[in-house]
C-alpha positions in Angstrom: -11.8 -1.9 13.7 -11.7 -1.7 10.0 -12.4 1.1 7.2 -13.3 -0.3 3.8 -12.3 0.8 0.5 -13.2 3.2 -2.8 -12.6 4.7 -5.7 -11.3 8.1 -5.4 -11.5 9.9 -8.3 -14.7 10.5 -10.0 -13.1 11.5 -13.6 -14.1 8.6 -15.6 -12.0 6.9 -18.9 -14.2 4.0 -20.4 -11.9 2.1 -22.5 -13.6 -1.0 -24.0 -12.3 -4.2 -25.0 -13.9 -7.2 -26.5 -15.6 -9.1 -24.2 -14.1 -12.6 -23.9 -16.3 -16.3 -24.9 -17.5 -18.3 -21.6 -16.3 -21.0 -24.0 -12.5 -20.1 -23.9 -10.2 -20.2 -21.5 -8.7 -17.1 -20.2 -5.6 -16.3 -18.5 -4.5 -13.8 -16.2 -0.7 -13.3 -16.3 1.2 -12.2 -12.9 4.6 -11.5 -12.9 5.7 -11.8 -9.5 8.5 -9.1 -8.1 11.8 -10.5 -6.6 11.4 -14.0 -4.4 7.4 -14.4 -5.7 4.9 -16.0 -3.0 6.2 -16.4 0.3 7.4 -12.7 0.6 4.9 -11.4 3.3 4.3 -8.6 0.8 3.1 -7.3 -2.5 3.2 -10.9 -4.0 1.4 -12.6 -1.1 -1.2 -9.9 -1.2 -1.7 -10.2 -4.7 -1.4 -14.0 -4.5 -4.3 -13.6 -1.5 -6.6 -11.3 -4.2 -6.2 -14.4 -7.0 -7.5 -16.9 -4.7 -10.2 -14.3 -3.8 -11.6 -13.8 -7.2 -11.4 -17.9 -8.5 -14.0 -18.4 -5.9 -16.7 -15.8 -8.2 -14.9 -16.1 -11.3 -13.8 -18.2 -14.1 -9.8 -17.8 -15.2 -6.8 -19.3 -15.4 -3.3 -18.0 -13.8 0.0 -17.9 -15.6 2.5 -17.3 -13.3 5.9 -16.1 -13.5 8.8 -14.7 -11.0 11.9 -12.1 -11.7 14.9 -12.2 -10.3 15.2 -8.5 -10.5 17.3 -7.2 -13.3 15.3 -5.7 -16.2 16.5 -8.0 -18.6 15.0 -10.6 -16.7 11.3 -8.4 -16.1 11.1 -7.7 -20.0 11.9 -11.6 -20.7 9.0 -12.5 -18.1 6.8 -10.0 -19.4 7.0 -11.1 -23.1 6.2 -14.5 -22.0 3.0 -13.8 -20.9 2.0 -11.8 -23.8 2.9 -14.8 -25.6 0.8 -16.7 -23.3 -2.4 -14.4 -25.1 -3.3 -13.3 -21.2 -6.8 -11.3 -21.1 -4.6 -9.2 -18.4 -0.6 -9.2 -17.3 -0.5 -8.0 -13.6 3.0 -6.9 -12.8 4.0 -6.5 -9.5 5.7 -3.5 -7.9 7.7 -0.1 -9.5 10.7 -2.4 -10.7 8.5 -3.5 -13.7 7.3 0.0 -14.5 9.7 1.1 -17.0 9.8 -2.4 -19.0 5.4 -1.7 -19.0 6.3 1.6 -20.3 8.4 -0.1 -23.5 6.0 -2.5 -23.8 3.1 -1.1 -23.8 3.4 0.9 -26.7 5.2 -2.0 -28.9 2.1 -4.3 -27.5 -0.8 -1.8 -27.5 -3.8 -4.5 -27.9 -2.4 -5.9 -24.1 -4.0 -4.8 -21.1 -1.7 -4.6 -18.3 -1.8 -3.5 -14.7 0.7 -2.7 -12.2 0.7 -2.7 -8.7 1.6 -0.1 -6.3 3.0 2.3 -8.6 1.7 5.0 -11.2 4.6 5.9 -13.4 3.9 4.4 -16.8 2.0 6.8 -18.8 0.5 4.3 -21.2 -3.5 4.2 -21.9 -3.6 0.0 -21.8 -1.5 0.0 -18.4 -4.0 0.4 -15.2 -2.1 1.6 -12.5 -3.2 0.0 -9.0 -2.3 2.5 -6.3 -3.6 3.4 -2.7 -4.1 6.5 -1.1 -1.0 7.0 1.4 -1.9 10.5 3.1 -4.8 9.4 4.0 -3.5 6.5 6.1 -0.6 9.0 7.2 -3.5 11.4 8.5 -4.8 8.2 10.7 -1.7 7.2 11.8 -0.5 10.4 13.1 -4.2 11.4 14.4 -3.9 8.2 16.4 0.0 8.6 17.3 -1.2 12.0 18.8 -4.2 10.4 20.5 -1.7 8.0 22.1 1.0 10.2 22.9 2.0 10.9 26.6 5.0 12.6 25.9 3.3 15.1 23.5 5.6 14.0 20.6 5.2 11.8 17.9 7.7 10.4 15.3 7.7 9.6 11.5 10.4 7.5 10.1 10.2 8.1 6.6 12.3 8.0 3.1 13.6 11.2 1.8 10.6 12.2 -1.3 8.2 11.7 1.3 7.9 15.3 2.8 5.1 15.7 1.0 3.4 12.1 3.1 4.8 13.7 6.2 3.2 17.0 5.8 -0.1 16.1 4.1 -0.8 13.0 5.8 0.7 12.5 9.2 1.6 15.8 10.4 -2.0 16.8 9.4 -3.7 14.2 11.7 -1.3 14.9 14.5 -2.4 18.7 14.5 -6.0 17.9 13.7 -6.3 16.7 17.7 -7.1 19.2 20.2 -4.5 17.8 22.4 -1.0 19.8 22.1 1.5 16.9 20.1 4.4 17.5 18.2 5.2 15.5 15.2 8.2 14.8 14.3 9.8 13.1 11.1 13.5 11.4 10.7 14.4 10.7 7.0 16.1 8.1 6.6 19.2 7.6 4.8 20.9 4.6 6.2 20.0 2.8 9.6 16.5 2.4 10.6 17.5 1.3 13.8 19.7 4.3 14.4 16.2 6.6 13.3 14.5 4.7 15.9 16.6 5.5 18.5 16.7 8.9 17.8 13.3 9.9 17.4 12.9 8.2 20.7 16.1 10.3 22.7 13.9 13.3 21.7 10.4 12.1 23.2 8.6 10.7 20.8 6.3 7.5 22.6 4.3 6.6 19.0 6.3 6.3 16.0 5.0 5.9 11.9 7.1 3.9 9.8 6.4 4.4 6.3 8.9 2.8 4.6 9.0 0.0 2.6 10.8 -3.6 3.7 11.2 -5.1 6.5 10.0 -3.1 10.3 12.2 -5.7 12.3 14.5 -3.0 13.1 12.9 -0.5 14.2 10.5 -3.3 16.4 13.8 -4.5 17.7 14.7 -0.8 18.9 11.1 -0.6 20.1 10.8 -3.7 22.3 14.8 -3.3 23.5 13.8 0.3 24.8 10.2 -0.8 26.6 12.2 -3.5 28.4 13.7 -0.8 30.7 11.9 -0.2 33.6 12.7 3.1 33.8 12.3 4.8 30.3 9.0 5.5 28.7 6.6 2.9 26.6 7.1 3.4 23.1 4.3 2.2 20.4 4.4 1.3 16.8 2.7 2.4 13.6 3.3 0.4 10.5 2.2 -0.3 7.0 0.9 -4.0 5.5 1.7 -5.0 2.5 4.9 -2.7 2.2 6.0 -4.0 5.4 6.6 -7.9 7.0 6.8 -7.2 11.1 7.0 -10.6 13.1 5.4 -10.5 16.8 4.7 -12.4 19.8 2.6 -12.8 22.8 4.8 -10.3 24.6 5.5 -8.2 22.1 2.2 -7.2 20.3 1.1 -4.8 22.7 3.9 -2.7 21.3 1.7 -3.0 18.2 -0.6 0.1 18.3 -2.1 -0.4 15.0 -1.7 -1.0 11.0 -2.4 0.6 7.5 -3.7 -1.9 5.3 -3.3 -1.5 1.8 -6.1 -4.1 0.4 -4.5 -5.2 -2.8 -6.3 -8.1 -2.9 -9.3 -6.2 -3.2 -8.0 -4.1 -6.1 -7.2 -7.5 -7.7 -10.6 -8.9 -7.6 -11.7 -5.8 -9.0 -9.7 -5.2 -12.0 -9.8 -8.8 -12.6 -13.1 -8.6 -12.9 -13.6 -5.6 -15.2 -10.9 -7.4 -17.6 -13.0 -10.4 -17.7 -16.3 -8.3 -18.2 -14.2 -7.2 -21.2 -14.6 -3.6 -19.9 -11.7 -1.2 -18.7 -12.5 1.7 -16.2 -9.7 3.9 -15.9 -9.3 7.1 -13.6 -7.1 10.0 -14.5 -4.6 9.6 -11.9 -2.2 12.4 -13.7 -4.1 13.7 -16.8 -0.7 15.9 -18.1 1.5 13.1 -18.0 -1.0 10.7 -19.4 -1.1 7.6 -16.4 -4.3 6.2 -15.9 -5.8 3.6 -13.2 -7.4 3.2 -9.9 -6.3 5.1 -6.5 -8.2 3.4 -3.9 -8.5 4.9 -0.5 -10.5 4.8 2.6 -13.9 5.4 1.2 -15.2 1.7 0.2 -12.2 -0.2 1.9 -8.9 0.1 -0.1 -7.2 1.6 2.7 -7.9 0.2 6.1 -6.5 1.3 9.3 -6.5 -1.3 12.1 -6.3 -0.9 15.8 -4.3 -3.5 17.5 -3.9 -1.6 20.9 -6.6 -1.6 23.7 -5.8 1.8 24.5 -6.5 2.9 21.3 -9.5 0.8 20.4 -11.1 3.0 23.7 -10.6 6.0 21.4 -12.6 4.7 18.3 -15.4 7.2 17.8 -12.8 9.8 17.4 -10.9 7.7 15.0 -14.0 7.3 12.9 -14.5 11.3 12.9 -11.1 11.6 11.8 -11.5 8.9 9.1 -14.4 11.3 7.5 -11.6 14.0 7.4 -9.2 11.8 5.8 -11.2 10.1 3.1 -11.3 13.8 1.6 -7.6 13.6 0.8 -7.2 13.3 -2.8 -3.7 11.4 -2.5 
């Protein structure tokens, strides 16, 4: 079960740029994050939206990859504008305060970034996804789930906000009596895990970014006892790589897709058009771009579990609920 992607914000910035001759080549720069393709994130996901739009449209990639240090982002980054790239797609918050130098020295250079909305800069489109509202489904379903009537959160420390807007909301939007629960994490996500499950919780949300092995391991260790209660996971794709078998999948309950390949066919597209459509995403502070959420596909949420997939229509109602988030 799928729910396609939108649009959010309705507040329209038309910023036009010359359309582009048929007769010329154009280039769309990516600058990979750390490791480039092959990561089982961002840069797959972004590498999956390129192939995507070559098969409607007409451009050329120029590809590069950091190894991390911002020396190293601001020397990739001036390559490509080198390069004359109708668009530079940057990859991830690590490039977002070389974009926000940039930018302004290079003001006649569109640029996107990807999964971040911190560079306040009118010719950077910031590609971001609507988080709550995939919280709101994951703890609606968590709380759906639940037979111990608690439900668990691991998350990073500035997500309180996530917790309380997004998955906390969908737990206590189900008429059935469920606790959530939330353990920030600080250091072990394995030790989280465990904890979250001493105190009851059977479903747990893990919303931060990296690899969910850890918390899977803790997962799968604890339904191998006979005796202790079956535990389910929640996680997030592309911020998270989780590797699972034949046995192990059914401790899979279900998955929040970000579709950044579908943002990159879009904004691909409009560069090529030679048109720019920018939302207000933070009209004080100046950063513009696209938050894409449920409504039209940009966030999906996927059921992987039987039991779950039984409680569908419910999940749909709850969708209509959550598509009214605004972040």
């Amino acid at each position: 079960m799928k729910f396609r992607l939108a649009l959010v914000f309705a507040l329209i910035l038309g910023v036009v740029t010359p359309a582009v001759s048929s007769a010329e080549p154009v280039t769309i720069g990516v600058a990979y994050d750390i490791g480039g393709r092959g990561d089982k994130s961002f840069n797959d996901a972004t590498a999956a939206g390129l192939e995507l739009a070559k098969k409607s449209l007409d451009f050329e990639v120029e590809a590069v990859v950091t190894d991390g240090t911002s020396l190293d982002r601001d020397k990739r980054i001036r390559s490509l504008i080198t390069k004359k790239c109708a668009l530079i797609i940057a990859i991830g918050a690590g490039y977002g305060p070389t974009l926000q130098v940039l930018a302004f020295e290079f003001p006649n250079t569109q640029f996107a970034i990807i999964n971040d909305a911190s560079v306040a800069a009118v010719n950077v489109s910031s590609i971001v996804f609507a988080e709550t509202q995939g919280a709101y489904l994951a703890g609606f379903s968590a709380a759906q789930m639940s037979k111990t009537g608690k439900v668990a959160m691991i998350a990073n420390s500035n997500q309180a906000d996530l917790f309380k807007d997004g998955f906390s909301a969908g737990v206590l939007a189900n008429k059935k009596k469920v606790i959530p629960v939330v353990k920030y994490v600080s250091g072990s996500y394995s030790l989280a895990a465990s904890q979250v499950i001493a105190v009851g919780a059977d479903v747990i949300y893990l919303s931060t970014q990296g690899s969910t092995a850890e918390v899977f391991k803790v997962i799968v260790s604890n339904n191998a006892k006979k005796s202790a209660k079956k535990v389910a996971l929640i996680n997030i794709e592309p911020d998270q790589y989780l590797a699972v078998t034949n046995e192990t999948k059914r401790f899979l309950a279900a998955t929040v897709v970000k579709r950044v390949d579908k943002a990159i066919v879009d904004i691909i597209s409009k560069s090529l058009s030679g048109d720019q459509f920018l939302d207000y995403l933070d009209l004080d502070a100046g950063i513009f771009g696209s938050r894409y959420g449920i409504n039209g596909g940009g966030v999906e949420f996927i059921v992987r579990s039987r039991e779950l997939l039984a409680k569908s229509d419910a999940i749909n109602i709850a969708a209509v609920a959550a598509e009214k988030i605004a972040a």
